[in-house]
C-alpha positions in Angstrom: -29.2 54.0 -1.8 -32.1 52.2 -0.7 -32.7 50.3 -4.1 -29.1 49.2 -3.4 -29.9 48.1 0.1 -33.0 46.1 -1.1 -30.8 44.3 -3.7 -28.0 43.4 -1.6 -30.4 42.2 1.0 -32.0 40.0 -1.6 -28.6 38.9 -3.0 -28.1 38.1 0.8 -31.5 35.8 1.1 -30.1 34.2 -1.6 -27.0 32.9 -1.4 -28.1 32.0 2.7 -29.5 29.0 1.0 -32.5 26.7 3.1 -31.8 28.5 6.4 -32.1 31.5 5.8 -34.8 32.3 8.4 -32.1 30.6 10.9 -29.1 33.4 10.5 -31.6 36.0 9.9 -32.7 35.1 13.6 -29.3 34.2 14.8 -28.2 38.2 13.8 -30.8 40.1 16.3 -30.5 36.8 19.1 -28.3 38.9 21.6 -28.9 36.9 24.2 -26.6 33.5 23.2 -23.2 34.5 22.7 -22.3 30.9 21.0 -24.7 31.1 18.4 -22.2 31.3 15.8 -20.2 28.1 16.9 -23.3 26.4 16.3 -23.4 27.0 13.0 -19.5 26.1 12.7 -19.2 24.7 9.5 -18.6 21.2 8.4 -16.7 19.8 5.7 -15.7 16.3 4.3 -14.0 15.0 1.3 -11.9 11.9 -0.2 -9.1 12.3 -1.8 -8.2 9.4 -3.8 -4.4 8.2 -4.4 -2.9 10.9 -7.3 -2.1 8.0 -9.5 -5.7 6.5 -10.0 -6.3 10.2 -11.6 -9.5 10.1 -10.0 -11.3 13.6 -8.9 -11.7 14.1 -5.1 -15.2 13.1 -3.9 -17.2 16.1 -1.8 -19.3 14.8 1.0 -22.9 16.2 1.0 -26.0 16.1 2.7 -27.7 14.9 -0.4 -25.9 12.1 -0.9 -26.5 10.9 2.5 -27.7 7.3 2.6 -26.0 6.1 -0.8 -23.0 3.8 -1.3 -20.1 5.9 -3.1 -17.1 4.0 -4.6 -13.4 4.9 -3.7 -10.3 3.8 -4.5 -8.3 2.3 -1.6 -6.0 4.3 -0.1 -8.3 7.4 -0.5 -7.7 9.8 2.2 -11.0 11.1 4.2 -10.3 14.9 5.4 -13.0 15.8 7.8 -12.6 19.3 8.5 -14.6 21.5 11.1 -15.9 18.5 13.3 -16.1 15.0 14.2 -17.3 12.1 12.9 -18.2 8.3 13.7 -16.0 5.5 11.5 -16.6 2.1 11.3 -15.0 -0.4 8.9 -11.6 0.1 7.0 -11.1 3.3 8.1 -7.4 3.8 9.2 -6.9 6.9 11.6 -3.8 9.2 10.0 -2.2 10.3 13.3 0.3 12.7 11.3 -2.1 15.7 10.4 0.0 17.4 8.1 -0.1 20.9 8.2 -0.8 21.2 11.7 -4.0 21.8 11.4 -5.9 21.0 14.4 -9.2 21.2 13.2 -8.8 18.4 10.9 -9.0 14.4 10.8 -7.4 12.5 8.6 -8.2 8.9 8.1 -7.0 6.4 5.2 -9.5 3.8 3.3 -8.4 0.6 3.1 -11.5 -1.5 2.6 -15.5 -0.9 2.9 -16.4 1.6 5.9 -19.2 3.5 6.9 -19.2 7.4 7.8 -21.7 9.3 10.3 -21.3 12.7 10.5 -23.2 15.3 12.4 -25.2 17.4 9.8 -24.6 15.9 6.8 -25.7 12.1 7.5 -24.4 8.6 6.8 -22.1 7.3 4.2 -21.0 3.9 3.2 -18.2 3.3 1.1 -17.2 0.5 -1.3 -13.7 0.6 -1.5 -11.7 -0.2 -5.1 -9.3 -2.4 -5.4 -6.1 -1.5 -7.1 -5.1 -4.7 -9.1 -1.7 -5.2 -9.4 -0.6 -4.7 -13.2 0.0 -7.8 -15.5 2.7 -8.1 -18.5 2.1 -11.4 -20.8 4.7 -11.9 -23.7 2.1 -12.0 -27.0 5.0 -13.9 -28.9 8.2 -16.0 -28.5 11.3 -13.7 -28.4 13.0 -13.2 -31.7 16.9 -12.8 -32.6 17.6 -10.0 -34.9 20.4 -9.7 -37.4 22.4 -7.3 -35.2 22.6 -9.6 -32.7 19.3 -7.7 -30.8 16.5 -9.0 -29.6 12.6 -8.2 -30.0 9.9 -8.7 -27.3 6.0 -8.7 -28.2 4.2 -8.0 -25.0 1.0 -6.6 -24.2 0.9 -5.2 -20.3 -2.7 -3.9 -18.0 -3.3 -2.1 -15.3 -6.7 -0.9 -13.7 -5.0 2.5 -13.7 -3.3 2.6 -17.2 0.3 1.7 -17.4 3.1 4.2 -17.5 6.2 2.3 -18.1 7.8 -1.5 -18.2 10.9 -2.5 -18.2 12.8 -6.0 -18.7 16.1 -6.9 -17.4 18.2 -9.7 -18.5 21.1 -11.5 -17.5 23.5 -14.4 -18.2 22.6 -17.5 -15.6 25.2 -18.4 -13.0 27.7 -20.7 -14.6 27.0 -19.9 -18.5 29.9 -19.4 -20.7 30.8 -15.9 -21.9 30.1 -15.3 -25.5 32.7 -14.6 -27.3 33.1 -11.4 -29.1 34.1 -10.7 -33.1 37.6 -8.8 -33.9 
């Protein structure tokens, strides 16, 4: 039993990470009953628009200080606290969820992030291109009265479909149709 305690308070040093020494002091400091709220924890993320097929982007102390690159119309949750926002940050008013304890705020150009704990944050904010579609050759009649269409199309997030309507011009004859 006491081999069991020694490993389980070792496992426990462990996982505590850098302040270790801090909870350990926090458990026998019976004199501040907010201690705990103190060490509320703080999270941040962005999640980028599903279509970009991007991964969401964590927030962490060690990152602090660098310029990270996001997609616009990324969605910053900032969960457990506050925060200071400068730039093209859009507050989300509409929390979703209800969740209280949450801020919700929508990139829509470069901004900068402070946040209590973890540091500072700038973001560069990536444009989303509108697609292109460019015919690679002139139309051609086939014998079945169809047509063909060489095209090439782009699009900074890949391209999932196109389409191409046609119709007669105002005023054009009918054609006229075989018995």
């Amino acid at each position: 039993m006491r081999a069991l305690a020694l490993v389980a308070a070792a496992t426990t040093a462990i996982s505590a990470g850098s302040d270790r020494g801090a909870r350990f002091a926090a458990a026998f400091d019976w004199r501040s009953p907010g201690g705990a709220a103190a060490s509320a924890r703080l999270d941040a993320w962005l999640d980028p628009p599903p279509y970009t097929g991007r991964a969401a982007i964590v927030l962490e102390e060690k990152d602090a200080g660098e310029t990270l690159q996001a997609p616009v119309n990324s969605i910053l949750r900032i969960h457990g606290g506050g925060g200071a926002t400068e730039g093209a940050f859009v507050e989300l008013k509409d929390a979703g969820g209800g969740d209280s304890n949450e801020r919700r705020f929508a990139l829509k150009g470069d901004a900068r992030l402070s946040l209590a704990g973890l540091g500072a944050f700038a973001f560069a904010a990536i444009p989303d291109l509108p697609p292109t579609i460019e015919l690679t050759g002139p139309p051609r009649n086939n014998f079945r009265g169809s047509m063909t269409l060489a095209f090439k199309t782009d699009d900074d997030y890949g391209v999932i479909e196109a389409r191409a309507l046609f119709s007669a011009p105002a005023g054009a004859p009918k054609p006229r149709r075989k018995k």
